[in-house]
N, C-alpha and C positions, 0 to 999 in steps of 0.2 A: 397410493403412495402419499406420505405427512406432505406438507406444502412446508415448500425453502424458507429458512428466517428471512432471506434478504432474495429480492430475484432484481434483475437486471436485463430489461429487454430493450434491444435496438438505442442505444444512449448514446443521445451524439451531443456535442459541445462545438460551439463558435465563439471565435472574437474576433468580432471586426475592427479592423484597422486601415489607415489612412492607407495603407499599401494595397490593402483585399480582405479577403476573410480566413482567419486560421483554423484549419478544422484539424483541432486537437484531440477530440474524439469520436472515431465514424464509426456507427454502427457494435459499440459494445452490447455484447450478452454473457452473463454467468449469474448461476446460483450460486448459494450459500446454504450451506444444512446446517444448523443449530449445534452447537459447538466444533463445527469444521473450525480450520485453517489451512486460509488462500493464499496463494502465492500470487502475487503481480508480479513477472519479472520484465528486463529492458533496460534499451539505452536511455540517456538524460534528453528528454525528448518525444520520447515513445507514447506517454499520454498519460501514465501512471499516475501521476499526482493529482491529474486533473481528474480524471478518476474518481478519485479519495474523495479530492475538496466538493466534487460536486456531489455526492451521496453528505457529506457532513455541509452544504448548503455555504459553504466560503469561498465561493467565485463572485469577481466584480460583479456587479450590476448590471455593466454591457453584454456579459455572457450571453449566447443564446443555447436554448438547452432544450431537447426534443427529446421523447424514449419515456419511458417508467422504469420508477425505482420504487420498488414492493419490499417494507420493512413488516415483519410478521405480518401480512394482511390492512396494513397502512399505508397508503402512498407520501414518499416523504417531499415529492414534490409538492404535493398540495399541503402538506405540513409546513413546508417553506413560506409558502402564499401565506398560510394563516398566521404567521408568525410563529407558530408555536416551540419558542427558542428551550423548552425545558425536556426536549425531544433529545437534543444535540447537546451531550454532556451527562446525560442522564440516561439513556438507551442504548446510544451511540457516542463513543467517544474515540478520540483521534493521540497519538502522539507522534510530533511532528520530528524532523529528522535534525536541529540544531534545537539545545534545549534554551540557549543566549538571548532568541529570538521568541521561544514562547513564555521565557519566565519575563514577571516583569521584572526588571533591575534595585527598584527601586525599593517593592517590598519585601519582606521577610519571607524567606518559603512556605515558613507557617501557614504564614496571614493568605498566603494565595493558592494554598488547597481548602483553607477556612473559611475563603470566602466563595469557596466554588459551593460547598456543603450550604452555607448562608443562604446563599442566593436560587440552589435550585430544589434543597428539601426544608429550609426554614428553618435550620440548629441555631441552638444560641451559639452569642460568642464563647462562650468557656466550652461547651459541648463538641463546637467545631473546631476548637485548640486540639483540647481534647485529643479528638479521631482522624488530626493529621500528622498529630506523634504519632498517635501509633500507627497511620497508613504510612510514615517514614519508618519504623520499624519494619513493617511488614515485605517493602521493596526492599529490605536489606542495608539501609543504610546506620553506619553504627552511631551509638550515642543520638537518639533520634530527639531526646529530650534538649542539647546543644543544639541540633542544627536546625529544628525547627525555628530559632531564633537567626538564624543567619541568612544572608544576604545569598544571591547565587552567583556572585563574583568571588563569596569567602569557598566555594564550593568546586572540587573538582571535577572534568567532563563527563566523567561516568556517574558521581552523585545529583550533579545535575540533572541528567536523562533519569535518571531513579525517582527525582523530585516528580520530575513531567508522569512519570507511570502512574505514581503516588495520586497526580492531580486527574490522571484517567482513570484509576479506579474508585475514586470518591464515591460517587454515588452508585456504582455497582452495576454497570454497564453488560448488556447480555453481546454487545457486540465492541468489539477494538478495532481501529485501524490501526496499524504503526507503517507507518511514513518515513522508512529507510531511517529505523532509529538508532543504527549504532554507526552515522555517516563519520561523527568528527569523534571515536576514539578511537583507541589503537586495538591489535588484534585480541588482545587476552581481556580487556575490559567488553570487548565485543560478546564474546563467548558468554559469559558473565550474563548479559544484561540480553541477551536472547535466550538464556536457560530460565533467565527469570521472567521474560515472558509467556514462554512456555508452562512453565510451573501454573504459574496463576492462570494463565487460560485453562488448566485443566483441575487448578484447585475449586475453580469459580464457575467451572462450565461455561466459561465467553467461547463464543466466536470470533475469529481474528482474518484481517486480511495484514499480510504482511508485504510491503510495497519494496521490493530493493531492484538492484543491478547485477546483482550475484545469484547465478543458481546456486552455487554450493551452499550459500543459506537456507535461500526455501527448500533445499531439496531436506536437511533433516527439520524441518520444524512446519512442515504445512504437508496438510492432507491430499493435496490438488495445484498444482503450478500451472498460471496462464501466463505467456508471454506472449510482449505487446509492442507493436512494430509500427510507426507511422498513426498511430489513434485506434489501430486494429490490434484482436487479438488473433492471433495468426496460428497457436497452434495450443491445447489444453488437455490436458494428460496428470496421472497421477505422479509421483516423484520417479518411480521405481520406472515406470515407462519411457517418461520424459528421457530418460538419461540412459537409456537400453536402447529406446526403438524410435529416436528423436526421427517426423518425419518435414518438418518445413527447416529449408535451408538455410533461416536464419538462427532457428535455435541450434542448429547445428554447428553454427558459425558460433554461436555464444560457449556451445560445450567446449570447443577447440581451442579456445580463449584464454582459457581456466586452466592453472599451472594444477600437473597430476603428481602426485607423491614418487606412482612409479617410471615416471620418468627419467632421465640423468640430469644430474647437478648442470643450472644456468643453460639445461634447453632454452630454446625463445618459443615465447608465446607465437602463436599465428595469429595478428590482427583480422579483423574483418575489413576489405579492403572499401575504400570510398566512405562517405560519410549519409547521417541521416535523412532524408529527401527533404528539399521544400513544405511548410504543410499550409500555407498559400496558396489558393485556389489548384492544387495537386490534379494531375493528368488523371484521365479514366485508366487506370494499369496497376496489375502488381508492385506497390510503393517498393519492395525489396529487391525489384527487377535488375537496374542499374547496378547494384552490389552482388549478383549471384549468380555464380558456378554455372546454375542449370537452366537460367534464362535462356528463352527459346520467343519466337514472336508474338507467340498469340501474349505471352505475360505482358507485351507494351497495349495489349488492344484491350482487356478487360482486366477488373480485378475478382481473381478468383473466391468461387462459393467457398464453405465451409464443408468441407466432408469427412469424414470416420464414421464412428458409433459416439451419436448426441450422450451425453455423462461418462464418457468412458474415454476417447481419446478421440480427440477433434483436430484438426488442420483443415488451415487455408493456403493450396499452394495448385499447381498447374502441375507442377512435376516434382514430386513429393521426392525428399534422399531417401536412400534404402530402400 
């Protein structure tokens, strides 16, 4: 069997604070195959981002961080250690989920894909004007020879996010994160700017993790959905499964959530009741215990193994739905 672009074993993350210690991520594992796309799905909370930031090496400094992370046969930890900052940006590239927060304000959007190109393959200035028009054409934004000259306040929140795509596929990335990238537009620019990542993940052959809170997204646009409960990921299923044969009763909770077409007009959603556990020195138990239907005692005394068929459909649960 090829070895994974990306493997993920046992990854855990801390940060300690003057209250205790926050374990924001216990015990993650998943692969990646070479042009997949992942789904992370979950609450704001759940561990997803941290996730991200720590495979692309942008957690504080206090972070404590245990586990391997296997980038084609690289450890990008020890990438981290060495500095070798031409890794991130160049291999692996991220787009974050507000574009306000990762453009700078102050330059031109040209000048800040132009100087991604400068700094990690060594274009000239005119070279790397150049090939940020046209990576603004190519995310679809119009008139790409204007805007490259504009600010990203003169620029709407879908052109914006377009900019940041433009600034991740610069140097031609075999892997993408995107970071809940269509959080601050509205529905129809949503669609829009996930067709067009799509597209290019497949025009270009990337690999993609796609980070949101919505299955209905990951479920058309990734190969594999993991959802992620308290720093765990608690249940990992292909789309088509997930959403047929969901067996941990949080995702379950998440599907019921989600308004259905064939429903009647102004159904109510069923919230999931109670809210996301402490992750502050957290009890030895099923973190989704306190919130679920099917909690029974032994879920307060351990936290349950992982069982299914390892690549095929995994859960974490004591007493699985269905």
């Amino acid at each position: 069997m090829a070895q994974a672009q990306l493997s993920v074993r046992d990854l855990t993350v801390r940060f300690p604070t003057t209250r205790g210690t926050v374990q924001a991520v216990n015990g993650v594992n998943f692969e990646l195959e070479k042009g997949q796309a992942l789904g992370i799905v979950g609450e704001s909370g759940s561990g997803k981002s941290v996730t991200a930031k720590t495979l692309m090496n942008l957690l504080p400094r206090t972070a404590e961080v245990d586990g391997d992370v296997i980038f084609e046969g690289r450890d990008v930890r020890q990438l981290a250690a060495k500095g070798e900052h031409h890794f991130w940006g160049v291999e692996m590239t991220m787009v974050f989920q507000d574009p306000m927060t990762s453009l700078n304000p102050v330059k031109k959007c040209g000048e800040q894909i132009a100087e991604t190109l400068r700094y990690h393959l060594g274009h000239n200035k005119k070279t790397s004007w150049a090939e940020a028009e046209d990576l603004l054409g190519q995310v679809g934004i119009p008139e790409p020879g204007k805007r490259v000259h504009q600010y990203p306040h003169e620029l709407s929140g879908g052109l914006r996010q377009r900019v940041v795509i433009a600034m991740a596929l610069a140097c031609q990335p075999s892997l993408r994160i995107a970071d809940e990238p269509t959080t601050a537009v509205d529905v129809t620019v949503q669609k829009h700017l996930l067709d067009l990542l799509d597209r290019l993940r497949h025009e270009r052959g990337m690999s993609m993790i796609l980070i949101t809170h919505d299955l209905g997204v990951a479920k058309g646009r990734c190969d594999e959905i993991a959802v992620m409960y308290a720093g765990r990921i608690v249940e990992r299923a292909a789309p088509e499964t997930l959403f047929s044969d969901s067996r941990h009763p949080y995702t379950d909770a998440l599907l019921r959530s989600i308004p259905r077409i064939d429903q009647p007009s102004h159904t109510r959603l069923e919230p999931i009741p109670g809210r996301p556990p402490e992750l502050i020195n957290p009890p030895v138990q099923c973190a989704y215990a306190p919130r679920c239907r099917f909690a029974q005692s032994d879920c307060l005394e351990a936290i349950p193994e992982v069982q299914g068929v390892e690549g095929m459909h995994e859960f974490a649960c004591f007493h699985p739905a269905n």
